[in-house]
N, C-alpha and C positions, 0 to 999 in steps of 0.2 A: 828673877826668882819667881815674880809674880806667874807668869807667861808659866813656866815650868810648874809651876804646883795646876794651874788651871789643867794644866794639857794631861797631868796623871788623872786629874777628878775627871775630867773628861774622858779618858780612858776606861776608867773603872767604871765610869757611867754606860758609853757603848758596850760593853762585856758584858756589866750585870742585865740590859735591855736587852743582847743579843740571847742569852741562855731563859729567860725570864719564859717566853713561850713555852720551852721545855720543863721548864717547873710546873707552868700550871697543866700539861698536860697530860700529864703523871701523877698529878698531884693527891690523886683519889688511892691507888696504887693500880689502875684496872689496864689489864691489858690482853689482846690477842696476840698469840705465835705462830706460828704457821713455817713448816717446811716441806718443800717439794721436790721427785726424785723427776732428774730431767733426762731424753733420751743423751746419749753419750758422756755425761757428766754424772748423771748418778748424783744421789742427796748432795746439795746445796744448803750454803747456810739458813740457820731461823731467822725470818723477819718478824717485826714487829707493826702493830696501829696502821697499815694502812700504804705500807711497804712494798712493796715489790717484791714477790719472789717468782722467778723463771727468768726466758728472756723475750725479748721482740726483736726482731726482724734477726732470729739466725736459724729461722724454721727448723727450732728444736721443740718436740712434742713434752707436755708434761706425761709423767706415767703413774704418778701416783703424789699422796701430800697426806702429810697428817696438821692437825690444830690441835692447841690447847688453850686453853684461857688462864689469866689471873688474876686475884681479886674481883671477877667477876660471881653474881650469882645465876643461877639457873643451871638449868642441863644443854650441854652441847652434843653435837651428833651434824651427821653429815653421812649424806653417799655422791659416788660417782656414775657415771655412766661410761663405757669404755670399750674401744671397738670390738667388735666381733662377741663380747659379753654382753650387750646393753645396761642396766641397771646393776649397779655389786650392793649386796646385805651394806644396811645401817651402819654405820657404827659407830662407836661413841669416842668421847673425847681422848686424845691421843694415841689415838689405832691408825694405821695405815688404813689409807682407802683407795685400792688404783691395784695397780703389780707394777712386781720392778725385773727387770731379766725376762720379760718375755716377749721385749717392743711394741705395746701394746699404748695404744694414743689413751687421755682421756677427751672426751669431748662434751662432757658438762658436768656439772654439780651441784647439786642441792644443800646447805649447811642451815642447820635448827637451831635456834637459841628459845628454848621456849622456858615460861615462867622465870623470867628474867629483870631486873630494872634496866636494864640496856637492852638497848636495839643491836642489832648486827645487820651491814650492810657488806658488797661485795661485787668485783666485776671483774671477768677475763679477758686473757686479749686471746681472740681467737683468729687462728690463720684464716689469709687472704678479708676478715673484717677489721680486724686490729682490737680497740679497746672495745668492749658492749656496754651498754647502759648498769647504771649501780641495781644491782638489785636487792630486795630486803628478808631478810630470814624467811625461810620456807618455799622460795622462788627459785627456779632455773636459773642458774645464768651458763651462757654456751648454748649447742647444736645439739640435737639428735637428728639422726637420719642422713646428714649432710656431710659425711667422712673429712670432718673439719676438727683440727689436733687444737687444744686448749695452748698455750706456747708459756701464756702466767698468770698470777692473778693477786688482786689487791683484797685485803679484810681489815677493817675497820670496828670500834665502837660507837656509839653513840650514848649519853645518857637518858632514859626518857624523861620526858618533863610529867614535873611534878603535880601543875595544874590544867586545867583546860579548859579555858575563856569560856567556851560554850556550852559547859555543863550543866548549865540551869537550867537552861530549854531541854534538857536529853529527855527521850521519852522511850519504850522499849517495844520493838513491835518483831514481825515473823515476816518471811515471804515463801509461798505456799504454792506447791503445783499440783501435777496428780500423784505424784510420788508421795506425797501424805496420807493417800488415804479419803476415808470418811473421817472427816474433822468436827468434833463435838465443839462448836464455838462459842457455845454456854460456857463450856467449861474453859476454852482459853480467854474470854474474855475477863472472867472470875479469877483465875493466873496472871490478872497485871498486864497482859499484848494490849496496847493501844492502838495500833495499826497492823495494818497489813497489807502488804506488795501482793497481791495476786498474779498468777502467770494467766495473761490471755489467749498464749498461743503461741505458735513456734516455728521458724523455716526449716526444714530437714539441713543437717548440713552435710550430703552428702549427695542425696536425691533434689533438694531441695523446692520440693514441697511444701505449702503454709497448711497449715493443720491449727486447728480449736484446742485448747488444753480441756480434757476430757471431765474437767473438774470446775472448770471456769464460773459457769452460772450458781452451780450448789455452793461454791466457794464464795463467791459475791453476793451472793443472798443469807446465808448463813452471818459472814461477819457483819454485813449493813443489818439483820435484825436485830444484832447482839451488842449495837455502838461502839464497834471496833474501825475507825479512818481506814479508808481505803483509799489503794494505789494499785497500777497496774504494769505487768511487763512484760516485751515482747521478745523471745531469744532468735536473733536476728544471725542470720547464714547471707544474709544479702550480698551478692558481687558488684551491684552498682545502684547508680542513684535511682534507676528505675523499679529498682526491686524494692530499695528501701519505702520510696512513697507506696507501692502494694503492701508493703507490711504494716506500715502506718493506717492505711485505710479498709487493711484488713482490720485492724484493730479497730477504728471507730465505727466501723459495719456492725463491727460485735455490740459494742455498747446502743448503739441505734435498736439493731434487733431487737434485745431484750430489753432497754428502756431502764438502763441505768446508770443512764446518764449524774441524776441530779447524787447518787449514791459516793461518787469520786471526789477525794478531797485531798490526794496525795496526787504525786506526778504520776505521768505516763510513760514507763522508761524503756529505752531499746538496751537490751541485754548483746553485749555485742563481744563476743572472744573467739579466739581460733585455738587450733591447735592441728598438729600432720595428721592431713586425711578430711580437714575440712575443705568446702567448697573456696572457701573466703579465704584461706593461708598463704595465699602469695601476691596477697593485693599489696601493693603500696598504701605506706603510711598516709598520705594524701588522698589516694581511694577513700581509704577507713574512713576519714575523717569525713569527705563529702558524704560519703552515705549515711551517717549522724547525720548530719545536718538536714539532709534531704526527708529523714524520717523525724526529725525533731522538727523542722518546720513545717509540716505537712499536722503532726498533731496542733503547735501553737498556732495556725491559722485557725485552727478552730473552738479555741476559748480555753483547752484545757490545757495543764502545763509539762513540758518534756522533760529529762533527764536519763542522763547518761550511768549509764551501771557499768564497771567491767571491775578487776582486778587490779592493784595497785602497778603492780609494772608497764600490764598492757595498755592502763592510761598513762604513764610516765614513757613508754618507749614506744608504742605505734597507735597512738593520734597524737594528732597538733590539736594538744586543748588549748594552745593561746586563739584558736579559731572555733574554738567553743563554749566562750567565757559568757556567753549569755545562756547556758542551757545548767540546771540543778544537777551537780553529781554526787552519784551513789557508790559509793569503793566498795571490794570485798577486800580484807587484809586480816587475816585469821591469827595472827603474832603475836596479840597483847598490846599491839600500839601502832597506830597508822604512819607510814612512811611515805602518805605521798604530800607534794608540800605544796598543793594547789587547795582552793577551798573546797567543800563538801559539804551537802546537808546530809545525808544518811551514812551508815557507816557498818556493813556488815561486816560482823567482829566473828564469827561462827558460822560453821555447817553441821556442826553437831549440840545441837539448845536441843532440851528435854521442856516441853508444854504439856502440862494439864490438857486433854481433849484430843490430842496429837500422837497416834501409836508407835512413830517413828522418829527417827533425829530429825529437826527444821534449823534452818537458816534461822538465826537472831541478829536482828539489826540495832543500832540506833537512831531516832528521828534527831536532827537540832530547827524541826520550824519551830 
């Protein structure tokens, strides 16, 4: 009798452990839906958190999909990109985005979650790659140019966190090129910028030519009068490691020149992203990352300190930053909340910050030295 009562408690035990995940999962009530119209199949069921909808390996093209959220806050929206269309209009939450009846591939997507307490993250599997890297609200995931069919795709929540360990140290600063302008730094100094990234220069990335940002000295002399930390950076087109030490010593030529040196109290960063039609877009991940290195060790031989700049994906899906764990990096992730899950000292949160002194939209950062 004994044996028999244990083995029901025991029972009711595995059951209530096994659904228990699923309570707390749901537990908020928040969730994404998502349903996709597939070539030969036509709309397929909704999935839910992180699901699967399409298929893999029976090279069926998605052609279209809409989302909707619930219990979530913020606005959602999405577009697709779609063969022979490129880009289709925005649209917003439960609209079709794609065509259906016209056999028409899609082959990437962009989905918004913006002013939100959740994150949304998301990845396809695209023919002949299979799955791609997660990426985070406001990002690509998929092809363009590469007549490559989306087949399905996973969408997820996340909650964001509430705190963040290193918010004492945050401090608020810009990073500035010629695209600002004449910068009155009186007057952003007096608007609370602590620092400021400066651009010292830039490879062409298509001619690839190294060129002076046309702004550079007025720009560094200006914030070093005004007690504003300075930092520097260089938007890097480099194809290999040879190019990358000329851009590195392009850059310390500069500061030797004009003699301001002793002015620098922030890193020296390589600005490193591609996109179709740069010089640098078909390099291997391993390239990428040697050429970091090549131009980050080429500044830290000489006293002052490196750091890596790029976009939240591009450092999560083409470099190996476990092989860059000694250099400071700099994210841009414009979302409301950083998704990449490596450390960071800077964190630019915007491309369009309105400054005191500044005629234009600038880049706003955060410092946590």
């Amino acid at each position: 009798m004994l044996k028999k009562t244990l083995a029901i408690i025991m029972g009711f035990f595995l059951l209530f452990t096994s659904i228990l995940p699923v309570i707390e999962s749901i537990a908020d009530g928040s969730s994404v839906r998502y349903q996709t119209h597939l070539q030969d199949i036509g709309w397929i069921n909704v999935v839910y958190d992180g699901k699967t909808s399409g298929t893999t390996g029976e090279s069926k093209r998605m052609e279209a999909i809409s989302i909707a959220l619930s219990g979530v806050d913020g606005r959602l929206s999405y577009q697709v990109h779609c063969e022979i269309y490129g880009w289709l209009n925005r649209v917003s939450e439960g609209v079709v985005a794609g065509t259906t009846g016209q056999g028409k591939r899609m082959e990437a997507i962009v989905i918004f979650l913006e002013n939100s307490s959740y994150n949304l993250k998301y990845r396809v599997h695209v023919q002949d790659y299979g799955w791609m890297g997660w990426v985070s609200s406001g990002e690509m995931a998929g092809t363009t140019g590469q007549s490559k069919r989306i087949e399905a795709i996973q969408i997820k929540l996340e909650k964001k966190s509430s705190t963040v360990s290193i918010e004492k140290n945050k401090k608020v600063g810009i990073d500035v090129s010629k695209y600002q302008g004449d910068i009155n730094w009186k007057k952003v100094k007096e608007s609370g910028i602590s620092f400021a990234m400066i651009r010292c220069g830039y490879r062409g990335y298509t001619a690839g030519g190294i060129n002076q940002d046309e702004k550079f000295y007025t720009n560094i002399k200006g914030a070093y009068e005004n007690g504003i930390d300075i930092g520097l950076y260089f938007y890097s087109s480099a194809i290999n490691e040879r190019e990358a030490i000329e851009e590195a010593n392009f850059v310390l030529s500069l500061i030797d020149f004009y003699g301001v040196g002793n002015y620098i109290k922030y890193p020296i960063a390589i600005d490193i992203e591609d996109f179709e039609g740069t010089r640098n877009f078909s390099l291997t991940i391993q390239e990428r990352t040697d050429i970091v290195k090549a131009f980050c060790n080429t500044i830290q031989d000489t006293g002052f300190k490196p750091m890596v700049y790029s976009y939240t994906y591009f450092l999560s899906n083409k470099l190996y930053m476990n092989q860059l764990k000694k250099y400071d990096t700099w994210i841009a992730d414009y979302y409301g909340n950083t998704w990449y899950n490596n450390d960071y000292k800077m964190w630019q949160y915007t491309d369009k910050g309105k400054v005191n002194g500044i005629d234009t939209e600038v880049d706003m950062n955060y410092s946590y030295y």
